[in-house]
N, C-alpha and C positions, 0 to 999 in steps of 0.2 A: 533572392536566393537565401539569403539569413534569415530568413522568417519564422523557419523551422529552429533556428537556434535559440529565435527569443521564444519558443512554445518549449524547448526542452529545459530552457531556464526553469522552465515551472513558474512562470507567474501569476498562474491561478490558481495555485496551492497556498496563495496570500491567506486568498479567501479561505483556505481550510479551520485558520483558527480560530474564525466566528461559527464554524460548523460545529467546530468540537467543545467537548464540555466530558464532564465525568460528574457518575450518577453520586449522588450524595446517601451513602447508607445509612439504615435507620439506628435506634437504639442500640447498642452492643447489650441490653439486656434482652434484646425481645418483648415476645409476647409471652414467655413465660414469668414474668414477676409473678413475686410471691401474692396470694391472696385471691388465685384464680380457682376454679372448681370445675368438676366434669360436668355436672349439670348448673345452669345457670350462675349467679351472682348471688353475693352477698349485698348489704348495704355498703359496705368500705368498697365492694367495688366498683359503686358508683363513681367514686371519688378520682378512681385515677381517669387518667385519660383515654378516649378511645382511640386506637388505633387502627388500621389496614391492612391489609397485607398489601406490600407492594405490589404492582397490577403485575402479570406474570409475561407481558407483553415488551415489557421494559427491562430485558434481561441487562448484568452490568455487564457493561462489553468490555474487555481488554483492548490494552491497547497493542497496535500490530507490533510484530517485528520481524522487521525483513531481514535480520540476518538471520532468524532462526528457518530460512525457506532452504537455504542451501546447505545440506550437511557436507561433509568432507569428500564422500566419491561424487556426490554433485558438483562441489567444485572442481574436482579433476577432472571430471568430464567436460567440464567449462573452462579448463586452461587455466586454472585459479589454484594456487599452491596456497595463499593466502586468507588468513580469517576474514570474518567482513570488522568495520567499525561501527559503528553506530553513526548516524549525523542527524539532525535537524536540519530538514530543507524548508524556510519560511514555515517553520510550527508542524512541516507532516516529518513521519516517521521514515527517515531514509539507512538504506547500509551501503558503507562504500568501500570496495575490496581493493586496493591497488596493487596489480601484480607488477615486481619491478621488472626493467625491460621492453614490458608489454602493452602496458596500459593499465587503463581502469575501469570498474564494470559497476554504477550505482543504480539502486535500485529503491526507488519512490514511492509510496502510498500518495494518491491525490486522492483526496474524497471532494476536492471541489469540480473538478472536469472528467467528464464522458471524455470515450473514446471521439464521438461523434464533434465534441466542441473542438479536441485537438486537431482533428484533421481539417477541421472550415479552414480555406486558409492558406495549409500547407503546400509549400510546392510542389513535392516529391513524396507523395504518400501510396503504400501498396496495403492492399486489404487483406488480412490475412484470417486464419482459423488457426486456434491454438488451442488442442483439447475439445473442453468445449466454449470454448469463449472466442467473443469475436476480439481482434486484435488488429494493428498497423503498424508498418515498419514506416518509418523517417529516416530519411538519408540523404544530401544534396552530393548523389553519386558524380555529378560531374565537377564539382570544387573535387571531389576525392582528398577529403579534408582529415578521413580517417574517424567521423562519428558517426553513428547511428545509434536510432531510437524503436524501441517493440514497445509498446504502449497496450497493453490488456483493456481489455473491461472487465471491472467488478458491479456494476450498477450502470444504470442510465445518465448518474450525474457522478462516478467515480471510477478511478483506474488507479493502473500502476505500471510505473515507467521501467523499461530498462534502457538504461543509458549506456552507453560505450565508447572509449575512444582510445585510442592506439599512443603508445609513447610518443611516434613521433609526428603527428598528424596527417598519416598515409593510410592508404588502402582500407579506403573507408567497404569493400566488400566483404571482407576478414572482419569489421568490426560486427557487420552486420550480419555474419552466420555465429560472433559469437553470442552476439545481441537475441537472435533465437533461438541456440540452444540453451542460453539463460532463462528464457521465456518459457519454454516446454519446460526445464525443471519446476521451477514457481508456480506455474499455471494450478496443477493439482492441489499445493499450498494455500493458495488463496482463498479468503473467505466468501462463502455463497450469498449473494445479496440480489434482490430481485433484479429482473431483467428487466 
């Protein structure tokens, strides 16, 4: 019945930091140095170097952040009075809001696991539609342990987790309607990557 809890640990978000990498930019002077012309070359500019234009297929990507998914009446409508923080989960970009009282609601980039790798596995998984994205709830509803998971798809081999769980380890079905209407705000948020 814990199996689900070691998939929400996010253990194959390990794997995220061999995926990622940041594109390295070119000259800060360009391709404008001095010594170019509208038509053709000089001799001198044989000399300098040739350059490329970087392929335009290899856009630089930013990197996410998920506390910028939830503005302020999105948090209120999520029961969330509170900013998010910032965290690093094993090298992926996470935000984790804790509301006092209540709980807490974090929210994970995996670029290393599908939807479909989370759920092999799982005890208690339901299949959902969110927007347009397919999606699954996690939840070991009979511990009633007070956590649940809404897990998106953003890609075939990435997602993004909402995690939740209750101050006091109860009524894991409260966590799990906050867990999707967490999910429905974000959804639209989220970056389009093939299916």
């Amino acid at each position: 019945m814990r199996r689900r809890l070691s998939l929400l640990a996010v253990p194959a978000i390990a794997m995220l930091v061999a995926g990622c990498g940041q594109a390295v930019g070119g000259d800060p002077r360009g391709d404008a140095a001095q010594g170019d012309t509208a038509e053709g070359g000089t001799a001198q500019d044989d000399t300098r170097p040739t350059r490329s234009a970087p392929p335009s297929s290899a856009p630089s990507a930013e990197p996410l952040d998920p506390c910028a998914w939830l503005d302020p009446a999105d948090r209120s409508t999520a029961g969330l009075s509170v900013a998010g923080e910032p965290r690093d989960v094993a090298g992926a970009p996470a935000c984790d809001y804790t509301e006092p009282g209540v709980g807490g609601v974090t929210i994970t980039v995996d670029d290393a696991s599908g939807v479909a790798d989370l759920e092999a596995g799982a005890d208690d998984v339901e299949r959902l539609r969110i927007g347009a994205r397919d999606a699954v709830r996690m939840a070991d509803r009979a511990a009633d342990d007070g956590t649940c998971a809404v897990v998106l798809a953003t890609g075939p081999g990435s997602s993004v987790h909402i995690d939740v769980s209750s101050v006091d380890f109860t009524d894991t079905a409260s966590s799990c309607e906050r867990a999707t209407t967490v999910a429905e705000l974000v959804e639209p948020e989220l970056p389009r990557r093939a299916e």
